[in-house]
C-alpha positions in Angstrom: 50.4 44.7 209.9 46.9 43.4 208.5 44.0 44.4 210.3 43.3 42.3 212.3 46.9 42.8 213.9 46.3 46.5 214.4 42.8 46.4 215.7 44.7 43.9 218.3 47.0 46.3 219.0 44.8 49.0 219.1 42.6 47.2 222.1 45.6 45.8 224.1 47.8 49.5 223.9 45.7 53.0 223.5 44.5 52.5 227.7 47.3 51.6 228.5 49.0 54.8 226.6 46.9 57.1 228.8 47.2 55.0 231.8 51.4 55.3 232.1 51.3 58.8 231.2 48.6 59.2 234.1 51.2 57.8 236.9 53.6 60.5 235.8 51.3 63.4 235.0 48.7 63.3 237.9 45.3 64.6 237.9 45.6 65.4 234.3 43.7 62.8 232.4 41.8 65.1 230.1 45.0 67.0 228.5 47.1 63.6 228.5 44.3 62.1 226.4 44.9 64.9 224.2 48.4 64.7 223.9 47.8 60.9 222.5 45.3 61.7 220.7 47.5 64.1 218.7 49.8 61.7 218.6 47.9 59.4 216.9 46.6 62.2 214.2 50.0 62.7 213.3 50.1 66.4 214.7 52.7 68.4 216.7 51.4 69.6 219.7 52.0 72.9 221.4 51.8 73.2 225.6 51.4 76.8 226.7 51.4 77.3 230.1 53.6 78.7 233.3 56.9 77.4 234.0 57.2 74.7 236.9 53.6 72.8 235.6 55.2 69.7 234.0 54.9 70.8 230.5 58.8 68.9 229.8 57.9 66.5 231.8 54.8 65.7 229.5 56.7 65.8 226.8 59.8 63.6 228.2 56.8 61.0 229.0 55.2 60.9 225.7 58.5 60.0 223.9 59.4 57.4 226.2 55.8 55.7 226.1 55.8 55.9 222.1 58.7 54.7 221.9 60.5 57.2 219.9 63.8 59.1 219.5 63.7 62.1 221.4 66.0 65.0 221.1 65.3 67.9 223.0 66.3 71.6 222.5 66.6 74.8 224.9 65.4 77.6 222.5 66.6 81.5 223.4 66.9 83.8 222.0 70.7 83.5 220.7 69.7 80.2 219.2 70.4 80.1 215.3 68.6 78.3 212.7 71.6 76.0 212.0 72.0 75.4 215.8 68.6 72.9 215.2 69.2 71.8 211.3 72.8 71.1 211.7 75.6 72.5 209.5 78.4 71.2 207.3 81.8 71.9 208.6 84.9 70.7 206.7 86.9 67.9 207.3 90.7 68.2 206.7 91.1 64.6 206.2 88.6 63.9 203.8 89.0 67.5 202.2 85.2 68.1 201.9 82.6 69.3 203.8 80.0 67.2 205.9 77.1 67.6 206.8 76.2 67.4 210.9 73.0 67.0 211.7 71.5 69.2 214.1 68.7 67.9 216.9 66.0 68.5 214.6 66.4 64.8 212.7 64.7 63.3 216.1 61.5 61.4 215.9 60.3 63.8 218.7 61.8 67.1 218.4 60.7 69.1 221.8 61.5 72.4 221.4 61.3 74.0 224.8 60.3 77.7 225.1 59.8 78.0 222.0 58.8 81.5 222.2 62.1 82.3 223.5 63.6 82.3 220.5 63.4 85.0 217.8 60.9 84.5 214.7 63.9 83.7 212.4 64.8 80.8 214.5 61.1 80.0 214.8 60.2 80.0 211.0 62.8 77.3 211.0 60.9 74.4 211.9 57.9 75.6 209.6 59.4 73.3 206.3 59.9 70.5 208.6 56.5 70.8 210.5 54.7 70.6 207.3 56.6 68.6 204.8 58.4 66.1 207.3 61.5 67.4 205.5 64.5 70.2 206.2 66.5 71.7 203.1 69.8 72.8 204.1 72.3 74.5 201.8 70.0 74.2 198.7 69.8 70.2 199.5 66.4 68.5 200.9 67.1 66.0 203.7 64.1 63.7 204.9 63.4 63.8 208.8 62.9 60.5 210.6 59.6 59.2 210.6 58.0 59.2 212.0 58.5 62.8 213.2 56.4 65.0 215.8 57.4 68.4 217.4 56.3 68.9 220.7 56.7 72.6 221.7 56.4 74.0 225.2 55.6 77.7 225.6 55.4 80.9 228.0 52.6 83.1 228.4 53.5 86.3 226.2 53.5 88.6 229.2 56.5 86.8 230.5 59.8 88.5 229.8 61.9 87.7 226.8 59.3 85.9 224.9 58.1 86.1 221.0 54.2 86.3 219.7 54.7 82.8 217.8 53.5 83.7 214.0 50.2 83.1 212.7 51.7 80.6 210.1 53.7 78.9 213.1 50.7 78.3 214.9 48.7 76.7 212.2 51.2 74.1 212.1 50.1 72.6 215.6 47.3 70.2 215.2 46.5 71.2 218.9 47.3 73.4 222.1 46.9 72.6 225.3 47.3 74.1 229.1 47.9 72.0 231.7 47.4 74.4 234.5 48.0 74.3 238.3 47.3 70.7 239.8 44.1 70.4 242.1 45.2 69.7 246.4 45.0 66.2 245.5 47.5 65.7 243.1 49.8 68.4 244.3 49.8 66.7 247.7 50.0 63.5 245.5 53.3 65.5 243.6 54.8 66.8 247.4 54.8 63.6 248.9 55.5 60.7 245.8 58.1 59.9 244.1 60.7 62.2 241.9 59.1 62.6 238.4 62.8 62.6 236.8 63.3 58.9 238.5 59.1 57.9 237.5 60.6 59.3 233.5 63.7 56.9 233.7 61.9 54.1 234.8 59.1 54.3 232.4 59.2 51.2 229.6 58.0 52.2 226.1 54.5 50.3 224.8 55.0 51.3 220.7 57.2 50.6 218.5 57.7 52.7 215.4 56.2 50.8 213.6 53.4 50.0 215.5 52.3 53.6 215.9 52.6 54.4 212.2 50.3 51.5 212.2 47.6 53.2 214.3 47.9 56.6 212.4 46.9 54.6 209.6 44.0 53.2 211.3 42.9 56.6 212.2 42.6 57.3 208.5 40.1 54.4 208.1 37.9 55.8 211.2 34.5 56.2 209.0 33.1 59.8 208.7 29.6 60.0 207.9 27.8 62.4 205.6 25.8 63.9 208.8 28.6 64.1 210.4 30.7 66.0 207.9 27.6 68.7 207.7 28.4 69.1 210.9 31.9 69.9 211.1 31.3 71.9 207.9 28.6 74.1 210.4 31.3 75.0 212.6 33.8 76.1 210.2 31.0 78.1 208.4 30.3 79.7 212.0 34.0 80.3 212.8 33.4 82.7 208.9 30.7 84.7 209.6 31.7 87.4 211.4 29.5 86.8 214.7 32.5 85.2 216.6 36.3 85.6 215.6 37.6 87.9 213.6 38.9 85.5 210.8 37.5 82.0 210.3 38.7 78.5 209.9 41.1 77.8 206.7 40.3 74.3 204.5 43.5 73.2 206.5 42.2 73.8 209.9 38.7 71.6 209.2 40.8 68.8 208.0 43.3 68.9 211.0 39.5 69.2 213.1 38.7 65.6 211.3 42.0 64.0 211.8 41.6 64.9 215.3 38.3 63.4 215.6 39.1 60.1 213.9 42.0 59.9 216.5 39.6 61.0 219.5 37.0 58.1 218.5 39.9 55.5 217.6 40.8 56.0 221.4 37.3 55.4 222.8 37.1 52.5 221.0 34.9 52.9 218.1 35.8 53.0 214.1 33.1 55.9 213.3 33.1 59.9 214.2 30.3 61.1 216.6 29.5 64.1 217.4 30.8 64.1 220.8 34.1 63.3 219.3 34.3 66.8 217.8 33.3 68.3 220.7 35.7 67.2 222.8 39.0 67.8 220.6 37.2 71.2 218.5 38.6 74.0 221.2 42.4 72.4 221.8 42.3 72.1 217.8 40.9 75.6 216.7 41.0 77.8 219.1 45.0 78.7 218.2 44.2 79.5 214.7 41.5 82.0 215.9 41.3 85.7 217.2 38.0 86.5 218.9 36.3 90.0 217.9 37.2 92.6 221.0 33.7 93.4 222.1 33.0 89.7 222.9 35.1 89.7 226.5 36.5 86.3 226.1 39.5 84.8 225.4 39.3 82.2 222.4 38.8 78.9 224.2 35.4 80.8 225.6 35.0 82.0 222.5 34.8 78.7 220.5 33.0 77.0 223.4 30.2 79.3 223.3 30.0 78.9 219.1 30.2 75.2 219.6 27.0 75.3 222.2 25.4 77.7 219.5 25.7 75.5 216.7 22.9 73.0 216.7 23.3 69.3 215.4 20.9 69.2 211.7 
């Protein structure tokens, strides 16, 4: 596509995105927007939240609306590692073995309850999170592409759920919580239409192609030198000490500017503002971060007040 095709494509499909994933998610805009906006960045995004909130059903949505291949997986705590990267079984007739894939060469992988499953199984996915890529039996196999994991999650006081690893985390470009629904669009929920027969019905407005296309785009959104002292400031106050009691890696400011390039791509402009930042900076960071103890809040507070303390130069 030249650019003039994907700037086309970029006014006629990102509203529309949000807009089909808003008839099936309802009274959710602002974590929808999210999830494409992840998307976009090329991130896997981890849900956290209580069961029976619509986290699969978010996730069933967003593969159908890209477009994609979707393969989904139950993780517990008997699950293997081979149960999701396949295994190579022989084959009488053509005395050899062959490889079967497992669920995990999907172009959207969601791996439901993740934390459910024990840290071996977990540490799984972390090759093919980062590297796009699974090697099995000493040989490297490419994953489709293009490839996301979208992860639900349990609260950790729930029973029979894992503390996901620090490293595990980090490989999320974001989380989000969808949370309870407001009277509105719970009475909207009781009273409309089945979500599993809204899901079946729902047409897909990417290709492939197309969205590859638009992660490229984001990659071209312009950054400007203010704007990068900025995001630097933010890092630098997640490091000293006042707030968390580890800061930001180099990985995590660059997954903060990917996000950004995505958030402004969607409302429609081809430069980072500040407000971009500030909208996607707590769903991005606040996973990677462990406030100190004697602050009281949880880390989304936590990074919210740092973000209100640190003053545009």
């Amino acid at each position: 596509m030249d650019a003039t095709q994907v700037k086309s494509l970029v006014d006629r499909t990102l509203k529309s995105l949000v807009d089909q994933l808003n008839t099936v998610i309802v009274g959710k805009a602002a974590q929808t927007q999210d999830c494409v906006v992840c998307l976009l960045a090329g991130g896997h995004l981890l849900i956290e939240d209580v069961p029976g909130v619509g986290k699969t059903t978010l996730a069933h949505a967003l593969a159908r609306t890209f477009g994609l291949q979707f393969s989904r997986v139950q993780f517990t705590a008997d699950l293997m590692p081979s149960d999701l990267s396949g295994v190579s079984v022989y084959e009488r007739a053509k005395e050899s073995f062959v490889f079967h894939p497992g669920p995990i060469f999907a172009q959207v992988l969601l791996a439901d309850e993740i934390n459910r499953a024990s840290p071996k199984t977990q540490s799984a996915l972390l090759e093919a999170m980062e590297e796009k890529q699974v090697t099995i039996e000493g040989q490297t196999r490419p994953l489709p592409q293009p490839f996301f994991v979208l992860a639900t999650q349990n609260p950790l006081d729930q029973i029979g759920t894992y503390a996901l690893p620090e490293s595990q985390l980090d490989r999320f470009l974001m989380r989000i919580s969808l949370g309870y629904p407001d009277r509105e669009a719970e009475r909207e929920l009781l009273t409309g239409h089945d979500r599993r027969g809204l899901l079946d019905a729902l047409p897909s407005l990417l290709s492939s192609a197309e969205l590859q296309a638009l992660q490229q785009r984001v990659l071209a959104v312009h950054v400007s030198a203010p704007l990068l002292d900025y995001v630097q400031d933010l890092i630098a106050a997640t490091r000293n000490g006042q707030w968390f009691v580890q800061g930001l890696s180099p990985r995590a400011g660059i997954a903060v500017l990917r996000s950004a390039r995505a958030q402004a791509m969607l409302s429609g402009r081809d430069y980072v503002a500040p407000d971009d930042v500030q909208a996607i900076l707590p769903q991005t960071v606040a996973h990677r971060l462990v406030p100190l103890s004697q602050s009281g809040r949880g880390a989304l507070e936590q990074v919210s007040a740092m973000l209100a303390a640190t003053p545009l130069r």
